[in-house]
N, C-alpha and C positions, 0 to 999 in steps of 0.2 A: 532585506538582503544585503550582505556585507562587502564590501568592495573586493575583497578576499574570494568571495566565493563567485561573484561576476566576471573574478579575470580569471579564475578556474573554466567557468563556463568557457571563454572566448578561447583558454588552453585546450578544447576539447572536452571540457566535461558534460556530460549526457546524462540520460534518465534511459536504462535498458531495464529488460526482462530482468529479473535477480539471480535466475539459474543458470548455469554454462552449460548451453545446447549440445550435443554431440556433434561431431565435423560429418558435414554431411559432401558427399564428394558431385552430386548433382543436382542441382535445382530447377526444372523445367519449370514454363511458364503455368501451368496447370496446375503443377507440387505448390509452387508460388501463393497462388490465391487460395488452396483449398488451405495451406499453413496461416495466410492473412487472416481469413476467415475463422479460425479457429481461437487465432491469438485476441479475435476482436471481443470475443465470448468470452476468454479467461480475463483479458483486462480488465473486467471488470469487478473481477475479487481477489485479483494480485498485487501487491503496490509492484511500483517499478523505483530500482534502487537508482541512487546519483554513481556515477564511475566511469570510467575514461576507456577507449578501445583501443589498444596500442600491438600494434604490429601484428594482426592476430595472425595466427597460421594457416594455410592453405587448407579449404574445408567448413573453415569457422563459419559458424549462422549466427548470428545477434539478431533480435527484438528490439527495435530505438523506439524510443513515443519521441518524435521529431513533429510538429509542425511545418504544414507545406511551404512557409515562406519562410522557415527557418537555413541557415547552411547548415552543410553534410560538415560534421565534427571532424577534426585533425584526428588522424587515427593511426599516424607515425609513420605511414607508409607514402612515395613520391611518385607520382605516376609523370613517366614522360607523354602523354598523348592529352587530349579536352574529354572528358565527360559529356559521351552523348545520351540524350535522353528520347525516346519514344513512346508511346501508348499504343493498348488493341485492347475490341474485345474481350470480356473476359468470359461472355453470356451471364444471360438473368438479371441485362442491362446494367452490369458492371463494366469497368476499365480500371487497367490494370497499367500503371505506370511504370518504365524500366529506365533504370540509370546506367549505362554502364561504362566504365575504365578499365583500361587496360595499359601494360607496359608499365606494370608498378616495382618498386624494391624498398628495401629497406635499406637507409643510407646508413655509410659507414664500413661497407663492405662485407656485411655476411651476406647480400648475395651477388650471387656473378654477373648475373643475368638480370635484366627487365622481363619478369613472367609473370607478376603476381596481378589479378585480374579481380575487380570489385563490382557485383552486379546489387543494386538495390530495388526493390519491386513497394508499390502501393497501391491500395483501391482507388484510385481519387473519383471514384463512383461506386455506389452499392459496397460499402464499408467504412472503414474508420482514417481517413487521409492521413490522419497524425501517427497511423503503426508505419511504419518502418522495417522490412525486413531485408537484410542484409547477407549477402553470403561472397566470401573467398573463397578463391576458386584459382586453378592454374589455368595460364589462358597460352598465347602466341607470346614467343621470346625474342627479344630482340638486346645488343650489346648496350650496355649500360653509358652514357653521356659521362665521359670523364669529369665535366665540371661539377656535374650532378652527384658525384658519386659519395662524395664524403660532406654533403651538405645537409646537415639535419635539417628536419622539419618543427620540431617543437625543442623546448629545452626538458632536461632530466638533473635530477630525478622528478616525476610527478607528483605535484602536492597533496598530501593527505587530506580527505573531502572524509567530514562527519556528517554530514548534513540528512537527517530522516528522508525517509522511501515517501512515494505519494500515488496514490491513488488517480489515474488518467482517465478513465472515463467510467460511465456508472452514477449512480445515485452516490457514492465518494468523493467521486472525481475532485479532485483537488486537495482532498484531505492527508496530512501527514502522518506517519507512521512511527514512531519511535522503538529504538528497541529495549527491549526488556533492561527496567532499574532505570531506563529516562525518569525526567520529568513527568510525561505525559503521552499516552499510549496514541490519541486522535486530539490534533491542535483543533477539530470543528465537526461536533458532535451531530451524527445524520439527524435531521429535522423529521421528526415521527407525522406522517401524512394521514388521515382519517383512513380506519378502512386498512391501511397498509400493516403486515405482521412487523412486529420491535425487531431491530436487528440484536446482534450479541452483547455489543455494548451497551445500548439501551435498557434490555434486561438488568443485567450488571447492576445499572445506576439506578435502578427503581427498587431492585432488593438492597443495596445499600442505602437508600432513601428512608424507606421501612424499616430499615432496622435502627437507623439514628432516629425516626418520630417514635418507635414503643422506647428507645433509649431516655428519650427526653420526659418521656410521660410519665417515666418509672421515676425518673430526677427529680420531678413536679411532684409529685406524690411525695416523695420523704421530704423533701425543703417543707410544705406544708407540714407534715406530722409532727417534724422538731417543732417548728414555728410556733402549732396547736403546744405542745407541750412544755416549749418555753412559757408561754402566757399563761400557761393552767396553772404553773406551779407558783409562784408570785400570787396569782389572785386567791390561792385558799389560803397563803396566810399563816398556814400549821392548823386552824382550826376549821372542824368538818361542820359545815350548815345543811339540816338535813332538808331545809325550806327551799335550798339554793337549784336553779333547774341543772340537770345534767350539764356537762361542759361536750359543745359539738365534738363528735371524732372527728380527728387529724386531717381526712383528706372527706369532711362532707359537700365541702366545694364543688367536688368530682360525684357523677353519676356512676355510683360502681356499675350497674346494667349495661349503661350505656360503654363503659371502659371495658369491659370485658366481650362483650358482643363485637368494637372495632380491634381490639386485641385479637381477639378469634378470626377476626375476619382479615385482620393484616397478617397475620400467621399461616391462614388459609393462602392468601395469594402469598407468600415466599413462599412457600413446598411446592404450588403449583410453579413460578417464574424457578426455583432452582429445578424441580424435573425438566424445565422446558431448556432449561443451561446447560442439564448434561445430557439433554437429547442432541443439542445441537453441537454440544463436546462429541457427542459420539459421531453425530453426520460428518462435521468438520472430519475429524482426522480418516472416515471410510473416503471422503470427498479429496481429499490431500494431494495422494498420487494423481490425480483427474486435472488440479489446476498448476499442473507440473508438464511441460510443453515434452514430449520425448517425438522420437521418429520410427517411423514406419516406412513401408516399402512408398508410401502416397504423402507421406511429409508429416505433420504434427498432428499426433494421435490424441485425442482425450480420453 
């Protein structure tokens, strides 16, 4: 980790959902958890991208993957009041954690007022303590603290963060993302469990595996044949001995039976790994709109 991208972190930079929620203008405690719980099932085949949450507008919801002993990230807004926090209930022996500030603005003077209101909600029982959901919201206004008023919170412009998406929980969990034309699509390849189906990459790598061993074999085969044919020709000399035994073929080294039988049968398993590649090209993309967070009249829909 580069000391570039640690003072980024400490600038506010995070690990949220990748998609921009729709503004949602109310979030009860009940919309809350049923949204947690939803988010806790897609995290697990979404990565979450690095990026910063600045000023957001009245409405906004963000997804953070925050750890509970982590701080809540500078998110450009100043609240005059403390951050209180409580817990209840959520039933099905969950709890449901609530942050909330109020009397917030945006320094610099676009706004007049201290109205902007930040509630954050978590399971820290019966879920995933490290989701994070967030929502702005317009709350009670009070007049703006002159001293406060034209005092930024971070500096600007915000630094340009390249840094791959990661995978927060799940059989991934941890693993990096890169995008398309990277280096490298997953920095830590899923470890294949007994018993458990190859995920998509996996596949990938074993029809590409197979097809460099028939590559290699086929290269094996002609390096012999030249090799048989250099040596034939030297040894007759120009003149034909008809006492002389046959000269071996080129590749007798090799069990043609046996070459042709693992050929067939490495052949067989690529047609069957690429059907099962564009089966799951096809599930993926019917699957797509599903691990895409939208809203409904009860909060995030799948």
């Amino acid at each position: 980790m580069t000391s570039s991208f640690q003072q980024a972190q400490a600038e506010g930079l995070c690990l949220r959902y990748p998609e921009n929620l729709p503004l949602h203008r109310d979030i009860n405690y009940e919309t809350a958890v049923n949204m947690l719980l939803r988010a806790m099932a897609m995290s697990t085949s979404v990565p979450f991208a690095w990026g910063f949450v600045d000023k957001p507008p009245e409405g906004q919801v963000l997804l953070l993957f925050l750890p509970p002993q982590s701080p809540f990230p500078n998110d450009g807004l100043r609240f005059q009041e403390q951050e209180v926090k409580f817990t209840m209930p959520a039933g099905n022996n969950r709890e449901l954690e609530v942050h909330e500030v109020k009397f917030g603005f945006i320094p610099g003077g676009q706004d007049s007022n201290a109205w902007r209101c930040r509630r954050r909600y978590r399971l820290v029982k019966g879920g995933n303590p490290s989701l994070v959901l967030v929502h702005y919201t317009q709350g009670p206004q009070t007049p703006i603290v002159p001293s406060m008023m034209n005092h930024p919170v971070r500096n600007y412009p915000l630094r340009t963060v390249n840094e791959p998406s990661v995978y927060v929980a799940g059989e991934k969990m941890g693993q990096k993302v890169y995008p398309p034309g990277g280096l490298m699509q997953s920095s830590a390849p899923a470890i294949q469990q007994p018993g458990m189906p190859m995920s998509f990459s996996q596949q990938q790598a074993m029809v590409a595996q197979q097809n460099t061993n028939m590559d290699l074999l086929e290269q094996r085969r002609r390096e012999q044949e030249q090799r048989a044919r250099a040596q034939a020709g030297p040894a007759a000399g120009g003149v034909s001995d008809k006492n002389a035994p046959p000269p071996p073929r080129p590749y007798s080294i090799f069990d043609i039976n046996e070459i042709e039988q693992k050929t067939a049968k490495l052949q067989e398993e690529i047609e069957v790994l690429n059907a099962s590649l564009a089966e799951r090209r096809a599930s993926r993309q019917q699957d797509q709109p599903d691990a895409m967070m939208t809203f409904g009249s009860d909060g995030i829909t799948a």
